[in-house]
C-alpha positions as CSV (number, residue, x, y, z in Angstrom):
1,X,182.7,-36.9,71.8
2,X,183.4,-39.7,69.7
3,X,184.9,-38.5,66.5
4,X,185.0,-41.7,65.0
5,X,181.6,-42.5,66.0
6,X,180.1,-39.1,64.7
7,X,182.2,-40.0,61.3
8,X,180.8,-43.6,61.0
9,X,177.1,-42.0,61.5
10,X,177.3,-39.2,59.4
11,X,179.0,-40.7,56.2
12,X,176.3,-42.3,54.5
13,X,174.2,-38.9,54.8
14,X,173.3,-36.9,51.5
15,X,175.6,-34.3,51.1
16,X,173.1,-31.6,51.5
17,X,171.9,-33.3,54.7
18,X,175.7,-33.5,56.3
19,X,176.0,-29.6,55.1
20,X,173.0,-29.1,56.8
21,X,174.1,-30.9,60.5
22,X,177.7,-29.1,59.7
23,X,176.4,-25.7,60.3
24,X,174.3,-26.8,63.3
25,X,177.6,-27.1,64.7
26,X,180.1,-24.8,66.9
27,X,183.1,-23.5,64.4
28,X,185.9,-26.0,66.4
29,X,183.8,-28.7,65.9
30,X,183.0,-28.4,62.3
31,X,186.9,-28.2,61.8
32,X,186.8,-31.2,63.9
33,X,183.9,-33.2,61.9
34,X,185.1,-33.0,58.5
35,X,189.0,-34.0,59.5
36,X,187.2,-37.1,61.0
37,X,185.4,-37.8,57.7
38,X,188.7,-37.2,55.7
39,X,188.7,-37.7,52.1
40,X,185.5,-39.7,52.5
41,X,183.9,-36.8,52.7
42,X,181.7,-36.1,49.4
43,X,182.7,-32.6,48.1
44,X,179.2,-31.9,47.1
45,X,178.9,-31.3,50.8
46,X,180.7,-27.5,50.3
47,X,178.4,-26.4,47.8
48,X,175.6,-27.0,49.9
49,X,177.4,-24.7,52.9
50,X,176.5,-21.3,53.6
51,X,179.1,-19.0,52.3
52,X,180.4,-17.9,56.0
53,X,180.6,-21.7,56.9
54,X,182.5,-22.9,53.6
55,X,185.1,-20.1,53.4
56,X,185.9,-21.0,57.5
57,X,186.0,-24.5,56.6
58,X,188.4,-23.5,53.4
59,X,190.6,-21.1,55.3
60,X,191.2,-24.0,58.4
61,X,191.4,-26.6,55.8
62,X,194.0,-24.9,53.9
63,X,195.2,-24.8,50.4
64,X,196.0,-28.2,49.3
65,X,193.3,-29.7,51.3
66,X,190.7,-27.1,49.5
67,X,192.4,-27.7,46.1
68,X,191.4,-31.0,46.3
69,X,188.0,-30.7,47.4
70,X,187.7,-28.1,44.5
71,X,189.4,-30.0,41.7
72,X,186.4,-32.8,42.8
73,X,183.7,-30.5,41.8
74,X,181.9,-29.8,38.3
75,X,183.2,-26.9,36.9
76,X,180.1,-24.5,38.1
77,X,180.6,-25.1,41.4
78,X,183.7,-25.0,42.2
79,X,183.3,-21.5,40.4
80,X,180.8,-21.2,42.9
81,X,183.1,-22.0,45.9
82,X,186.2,-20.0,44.6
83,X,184.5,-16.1,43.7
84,X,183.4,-15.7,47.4
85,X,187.3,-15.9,48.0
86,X,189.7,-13.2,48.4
87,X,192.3,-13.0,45.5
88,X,195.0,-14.7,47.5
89,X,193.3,-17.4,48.5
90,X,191.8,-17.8,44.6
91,X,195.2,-18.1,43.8
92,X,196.6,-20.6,46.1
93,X,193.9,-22.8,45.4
94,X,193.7,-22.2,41.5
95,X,197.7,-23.1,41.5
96,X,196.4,-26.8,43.0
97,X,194.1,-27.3,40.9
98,X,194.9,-30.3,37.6
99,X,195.7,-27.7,34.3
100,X,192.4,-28.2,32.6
101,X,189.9,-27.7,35.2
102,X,192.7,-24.6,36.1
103,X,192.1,-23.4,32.6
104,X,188.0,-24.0,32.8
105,X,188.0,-22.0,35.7
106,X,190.1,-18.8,35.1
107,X,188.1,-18.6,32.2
108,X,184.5,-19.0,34.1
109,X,186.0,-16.4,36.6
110,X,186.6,-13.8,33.5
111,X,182.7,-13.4,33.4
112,X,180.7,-10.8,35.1
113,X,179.7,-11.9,38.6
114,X,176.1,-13.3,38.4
115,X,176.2,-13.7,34.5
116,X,175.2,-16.9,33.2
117,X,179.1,-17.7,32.5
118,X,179.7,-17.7,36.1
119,X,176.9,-20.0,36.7
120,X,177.2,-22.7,33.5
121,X,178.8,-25.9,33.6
122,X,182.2,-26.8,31.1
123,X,180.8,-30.7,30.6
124,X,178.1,-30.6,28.3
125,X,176.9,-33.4,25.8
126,X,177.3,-32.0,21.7
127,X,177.5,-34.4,18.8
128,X,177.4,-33.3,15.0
129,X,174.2,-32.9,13.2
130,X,175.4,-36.1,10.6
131,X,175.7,-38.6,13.5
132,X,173.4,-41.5,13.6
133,X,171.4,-42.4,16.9
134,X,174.2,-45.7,17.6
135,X,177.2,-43.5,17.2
136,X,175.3,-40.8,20.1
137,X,174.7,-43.7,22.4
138,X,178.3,-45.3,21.6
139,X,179.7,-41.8,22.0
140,X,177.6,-41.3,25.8
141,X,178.8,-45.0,27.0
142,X,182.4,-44.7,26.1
143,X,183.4,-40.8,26.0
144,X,184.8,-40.1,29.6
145,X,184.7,-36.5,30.7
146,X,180.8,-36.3,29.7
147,X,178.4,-35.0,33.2
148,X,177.3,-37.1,35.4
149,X,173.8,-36.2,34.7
150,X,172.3,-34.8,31.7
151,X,169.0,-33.9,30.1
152,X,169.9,-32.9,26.9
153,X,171.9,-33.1,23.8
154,X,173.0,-30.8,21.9
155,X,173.0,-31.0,17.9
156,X,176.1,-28.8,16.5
157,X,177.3,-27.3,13.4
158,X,180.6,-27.8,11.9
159,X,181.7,-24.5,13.8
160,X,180.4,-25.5,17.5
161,X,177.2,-23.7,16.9
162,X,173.7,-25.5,18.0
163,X,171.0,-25.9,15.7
164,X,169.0,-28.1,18.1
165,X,168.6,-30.2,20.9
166,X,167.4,-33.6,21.9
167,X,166.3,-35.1,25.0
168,X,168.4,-38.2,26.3
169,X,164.9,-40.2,26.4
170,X,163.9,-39.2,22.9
171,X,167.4,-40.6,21.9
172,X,167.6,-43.9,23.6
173,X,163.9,-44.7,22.1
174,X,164.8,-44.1,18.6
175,X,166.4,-46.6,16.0
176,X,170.1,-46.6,15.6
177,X,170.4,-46.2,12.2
178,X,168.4,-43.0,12.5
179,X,170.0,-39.8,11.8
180,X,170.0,-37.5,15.0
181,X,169.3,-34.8,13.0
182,X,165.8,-36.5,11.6
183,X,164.7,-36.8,15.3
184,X,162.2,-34.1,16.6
185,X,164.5,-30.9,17.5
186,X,163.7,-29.1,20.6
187,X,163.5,-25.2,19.5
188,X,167.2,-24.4,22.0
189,X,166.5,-21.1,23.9
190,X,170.1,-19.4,23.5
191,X,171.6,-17.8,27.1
192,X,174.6,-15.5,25.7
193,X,177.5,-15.9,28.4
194,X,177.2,-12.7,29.9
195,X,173.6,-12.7,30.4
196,X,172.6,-11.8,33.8
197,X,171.6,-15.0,35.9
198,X,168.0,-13.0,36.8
199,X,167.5,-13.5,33.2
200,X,168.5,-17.1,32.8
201,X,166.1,-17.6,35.7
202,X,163.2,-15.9,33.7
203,X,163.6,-18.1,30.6
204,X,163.6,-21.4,32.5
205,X,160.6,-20.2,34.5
206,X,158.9,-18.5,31.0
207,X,159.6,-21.9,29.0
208,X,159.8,-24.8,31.2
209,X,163.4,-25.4,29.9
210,X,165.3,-28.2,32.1
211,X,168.5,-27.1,30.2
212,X,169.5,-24.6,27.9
213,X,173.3,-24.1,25.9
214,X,175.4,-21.1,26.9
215,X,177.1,-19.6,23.7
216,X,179.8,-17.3,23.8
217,X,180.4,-13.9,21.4
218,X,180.4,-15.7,18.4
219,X,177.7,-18.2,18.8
220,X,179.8,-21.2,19.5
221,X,178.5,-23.3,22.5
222,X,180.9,-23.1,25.5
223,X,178.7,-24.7,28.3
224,X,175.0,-25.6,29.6
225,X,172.7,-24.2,32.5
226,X,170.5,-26.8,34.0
227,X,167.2,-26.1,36.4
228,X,169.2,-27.0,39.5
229,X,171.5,-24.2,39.1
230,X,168.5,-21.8,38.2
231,X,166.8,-23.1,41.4
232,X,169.2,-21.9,43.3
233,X,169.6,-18.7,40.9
234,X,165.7,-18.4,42.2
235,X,166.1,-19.0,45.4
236,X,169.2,-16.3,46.1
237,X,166.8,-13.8,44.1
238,X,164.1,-13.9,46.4
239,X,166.3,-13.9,49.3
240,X,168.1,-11.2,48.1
241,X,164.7,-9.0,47.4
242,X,163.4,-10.2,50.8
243,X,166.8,-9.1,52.4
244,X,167.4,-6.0,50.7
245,X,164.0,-4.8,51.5
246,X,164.6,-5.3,55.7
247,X,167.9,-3.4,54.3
248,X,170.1,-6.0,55.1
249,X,172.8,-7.2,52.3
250,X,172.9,-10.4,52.9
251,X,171.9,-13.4,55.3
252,X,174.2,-13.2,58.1
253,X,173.1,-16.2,60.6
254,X,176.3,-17.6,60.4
255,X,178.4,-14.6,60.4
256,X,180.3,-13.2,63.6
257,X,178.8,-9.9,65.7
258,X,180.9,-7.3,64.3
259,X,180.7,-9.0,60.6
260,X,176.8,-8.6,61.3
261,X,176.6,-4.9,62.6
262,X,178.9,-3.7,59.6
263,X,176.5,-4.8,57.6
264,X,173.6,-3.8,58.7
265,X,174.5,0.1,60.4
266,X,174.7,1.8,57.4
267,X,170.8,1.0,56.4
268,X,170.2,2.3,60.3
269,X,171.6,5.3,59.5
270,X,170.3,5.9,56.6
271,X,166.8,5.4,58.3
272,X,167.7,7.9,61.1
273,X,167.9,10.1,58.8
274,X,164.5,9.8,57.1
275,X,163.2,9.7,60.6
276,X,164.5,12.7,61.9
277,X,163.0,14.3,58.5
278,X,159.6,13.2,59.8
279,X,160.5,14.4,63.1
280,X,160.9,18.0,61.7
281,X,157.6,17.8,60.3
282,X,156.3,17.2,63.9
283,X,158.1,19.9,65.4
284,X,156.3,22.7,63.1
285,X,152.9,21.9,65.2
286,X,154.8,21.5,68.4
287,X,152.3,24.3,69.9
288,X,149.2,22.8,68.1
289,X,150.3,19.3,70.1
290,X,150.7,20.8,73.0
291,X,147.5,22.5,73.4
292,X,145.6,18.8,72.3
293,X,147.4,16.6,73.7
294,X,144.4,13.6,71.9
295,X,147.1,14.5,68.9
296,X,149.3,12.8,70.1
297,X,148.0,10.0,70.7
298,X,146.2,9.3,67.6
299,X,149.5,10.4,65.1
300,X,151.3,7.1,65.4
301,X,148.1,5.1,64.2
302,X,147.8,7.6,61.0
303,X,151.5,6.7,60.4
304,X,151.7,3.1,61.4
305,X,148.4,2.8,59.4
306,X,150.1,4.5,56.1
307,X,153.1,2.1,56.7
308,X,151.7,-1.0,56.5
309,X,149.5,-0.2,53.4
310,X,152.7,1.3,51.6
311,X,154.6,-2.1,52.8
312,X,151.9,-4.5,51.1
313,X,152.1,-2.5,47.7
314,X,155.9,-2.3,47.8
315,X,156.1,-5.8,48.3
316,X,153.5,-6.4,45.3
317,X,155.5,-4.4,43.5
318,X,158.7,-5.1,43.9
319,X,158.3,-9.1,43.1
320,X,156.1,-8.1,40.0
321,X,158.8,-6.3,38.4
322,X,161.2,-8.9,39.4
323,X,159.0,-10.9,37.6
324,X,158.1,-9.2,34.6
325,X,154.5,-9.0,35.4
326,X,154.9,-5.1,36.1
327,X,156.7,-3.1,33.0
328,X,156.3,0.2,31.0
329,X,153.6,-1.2,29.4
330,X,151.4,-1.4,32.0
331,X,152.5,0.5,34.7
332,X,150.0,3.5,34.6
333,X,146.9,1.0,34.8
334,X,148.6,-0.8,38.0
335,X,149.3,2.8,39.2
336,X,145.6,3.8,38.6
337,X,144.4,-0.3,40.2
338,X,146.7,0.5,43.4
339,X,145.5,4.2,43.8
340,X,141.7,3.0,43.8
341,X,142.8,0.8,46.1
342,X,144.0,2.6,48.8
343,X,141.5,5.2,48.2
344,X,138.7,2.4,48.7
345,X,140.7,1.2,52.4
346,X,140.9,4.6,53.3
347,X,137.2,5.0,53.2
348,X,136.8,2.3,54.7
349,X,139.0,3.2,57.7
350,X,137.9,6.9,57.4
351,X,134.4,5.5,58.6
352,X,136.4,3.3,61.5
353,X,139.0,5.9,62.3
354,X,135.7,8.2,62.9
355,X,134.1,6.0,65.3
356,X,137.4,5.1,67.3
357,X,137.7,8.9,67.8
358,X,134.5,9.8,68.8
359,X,134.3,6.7,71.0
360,X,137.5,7.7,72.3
361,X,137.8,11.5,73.1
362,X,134.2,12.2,71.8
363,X,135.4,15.1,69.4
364,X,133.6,15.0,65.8
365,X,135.6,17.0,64.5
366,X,138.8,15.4,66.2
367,X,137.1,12.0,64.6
368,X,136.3,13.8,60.8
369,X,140.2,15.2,61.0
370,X,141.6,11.8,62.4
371,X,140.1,9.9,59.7
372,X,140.4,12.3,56.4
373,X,143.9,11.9,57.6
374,X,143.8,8.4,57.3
375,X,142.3,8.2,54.1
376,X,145.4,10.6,52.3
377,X,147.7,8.5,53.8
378,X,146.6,5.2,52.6
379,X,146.0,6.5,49.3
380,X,149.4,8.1,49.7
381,X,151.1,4.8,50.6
382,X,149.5,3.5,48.0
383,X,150.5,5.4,45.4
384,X,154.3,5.6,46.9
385,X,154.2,1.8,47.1
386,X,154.3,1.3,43.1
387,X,155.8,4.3,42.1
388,X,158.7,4.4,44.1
389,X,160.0,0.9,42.6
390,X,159.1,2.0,39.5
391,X,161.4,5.4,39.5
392,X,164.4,3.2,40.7
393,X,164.0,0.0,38.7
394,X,163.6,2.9,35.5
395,X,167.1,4.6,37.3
396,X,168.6,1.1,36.9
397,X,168.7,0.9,40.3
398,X,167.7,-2.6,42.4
399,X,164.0,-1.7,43.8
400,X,163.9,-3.4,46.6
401,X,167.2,-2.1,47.9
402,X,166.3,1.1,49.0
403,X,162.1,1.6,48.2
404,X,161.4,0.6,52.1
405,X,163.1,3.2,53.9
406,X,161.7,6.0,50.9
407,X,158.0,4.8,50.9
408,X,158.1,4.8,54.7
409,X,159.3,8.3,54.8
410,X,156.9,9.4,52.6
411,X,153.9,7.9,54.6
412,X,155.4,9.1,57.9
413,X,156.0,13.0,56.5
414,X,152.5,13.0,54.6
415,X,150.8,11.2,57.3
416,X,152.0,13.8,60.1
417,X,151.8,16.5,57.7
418,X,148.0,15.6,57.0
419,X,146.8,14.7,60.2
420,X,148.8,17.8,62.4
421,X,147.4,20.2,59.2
422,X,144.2,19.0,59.5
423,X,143.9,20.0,62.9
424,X,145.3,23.0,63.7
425,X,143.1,24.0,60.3
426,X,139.9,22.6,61.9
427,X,140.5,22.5,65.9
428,X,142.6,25.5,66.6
């Protein structure tokens, strides 16, 4: 098409809203899009790109091109940008980059991955605690270097450690002659620089914080988190718990086939594994199955019934201890809550399960042993469903990535093993 035409339309779009129509696009015509937007193009627009997209565009674009796009960017994202690179192509585009954003991002890279030094910002706003309001405003309208946008700023001692905040509105409606330090302080909520970002994310969600100062080993303040970054620190959480409980690494939409089955066949076989586990427990009543064949029929309903209860407590569970709602301290009353839960539902389909059976193969006792079987596995599932997470999240282990495929072998093997004891106990 028109290239120029497509460039004309598409510059005055948001930069969010052009990454957005860029990954709509075939991979040639991507390339093709943002040479026609040249260095018009707003930078912002990577950041906004899904990782698969953005190191495409990066590797096409090559070095000096991406060095510049980089050098563009506040300091947190283009840390963003360059740790989903390999190390050679870190280096060629480090080596482009101006020496002091070089410097601020070597050092950002030095932190642990997903710490809160990887996801702070180098331009903050700091001013001594003996400045008066005119010199803070003088100092914000003159100073070049400062952020582009702000909430906050931050009162420091004589050795670059915080002792308060202010907002920027609190700031410009105060007096000039007013010490900054006789304003009303904001108590500052402290993020050491190797924090994890899950935990940043809990204290801006805990305390409503907009902004909060990073500090490094000693106390000194080396940077700021604001809520945009944690919103995207929520929002790759989630994702990440929803992902890792379908047992999938990572969102893969933009990724190529083979890119897509490597990371998702090792899950597969871990599940084959389970299953055939819960196929062994079928094959010790092969002969009881054989002689009733009504077995059969109604065993996938005990298990499918066991493994959507035990998916609906997992997923409870999970999100509450990613949350902080479920901990040590309470964990034995949600057990207990959970437990009376699914034994309640599996009365309740005990009585449903009955009357489906009889209706079906008119058998009381095939109904009483189809639904006794359906109330131990619900209560089984329901138990597994909080105490799986539990044991891995007290392991140190990420909950969600591996709880599915457990609590759905348990419900399959106690399921199976309930309903085929049941009746070759009662029926044969």
């Amino acid at each position: 098409g028109n290239l120029d035409l497509a460039a004309a339309l598409t510059r005055p779009l948001h930069a969010a809203d052009l990454a957005d129509l860029i990954q709509l696009l075939e991979p040639e015509e991507r390339l093709r899009l943002v040479a026609a937007l040249g260095p018009d193009m707003d930078p912002d627009t990577f950041s906004y790109l899904d990782e698969t997209v953005r190191d495409e565009l990066l590797e096409a674009l090559g070095p000096e091109r991406a060095g510049a796009i980089v050098a563009e960017l506040e300091t947190d994202d283009a840390v963003d940008i360059i740790e989903e690179l390999d190390e050679e192509e870190q280096r060629e585009i480090l080596e482009r980059l101006p020496m002091p954003e070089r410097i601020a991002v070597e050092e950002q890279l030095a932190y642990p991955e997903d710490s809160a030094g990887r996801l702070m910002q180098r331009e903050f706003v700091a001013v001594p605690e003996y400045w008066l309001v005119g010199q803070t405003i003088d100092y914000m309208r003159t100073t070049p270097g400062l952020p582009d946008e702000f909430y906050d700023i931050f009162i420091v001692d004589p050795r670059m450690r915080p002792v308060g905040g202010v907002p920027v509105s609190r700031v410009l409606r105060s007096r000039r002659s007013v010490p900054i330090r006789e304003l009303k302080l904001k108590e500052l909520r402290l993020v050491p620089a190797t924090m994890d970002q899950e935990e940043v994310a809990f204290l801006f969600r805990q305390y409503g914080l907009v902004s909060a100062p990073v500090v490094d080993a000693d106390g000194r303040l080396i940077g700021v988190i604001t809520v945009d970054d944690v919103v995207d620190v929520i929002q790759e959480e989630a994702e990440d718990d929803i992902l890792k409980l379908g047992g999938v690494t990572e969102t893969d939409v933009f990724a190529r086939p083979l890119e897509t089955v490597k990371r998702r066949a090792p899950w597969l076989a871990v599940n084959l594994v389970t299953a055939i586990l819960a196929s062994l427990v079928i094959a010790m009543f092969e002969e009881a199955i054989a002689k009733l064949v009504a077995l059969a029929v109604l065993m996938p309903i005990v298990a499918s019934m066991g493994g959507n209860a035990a998916t609906q407590t997992l997923t409870v569970a999970v999100r509450s201890l990613a949350v902080r709602e479920l901990t040590p301290a309470n964990a034995a009353r949600v057990i207990v809550k959970e437990l009376l839960v699914g034994a309640i539902n599996g009365l309740v389909f005990l009585a449903v399960g009955m009357v489906v059976a009889l209706v079906w193969f008119g058998d009381p006792t095939l109904a009483l042993v189809f639904g006794l079987a359906m109330l131990i596995n619900l209560a089984t599932a329901a138990f597994a469903g909080v105490v799986v997470p539990l044991v891995f999240h007290r392991l140190g282990l990420d909950p969600a990535v591996a709880s599915g495929v457990f609590v759905t072998t348990v419900t399959d093997v106690v399921g199976f093993f309930a309903f085929l004891g049941l009746a070759g106990y009662f029926l044969l």
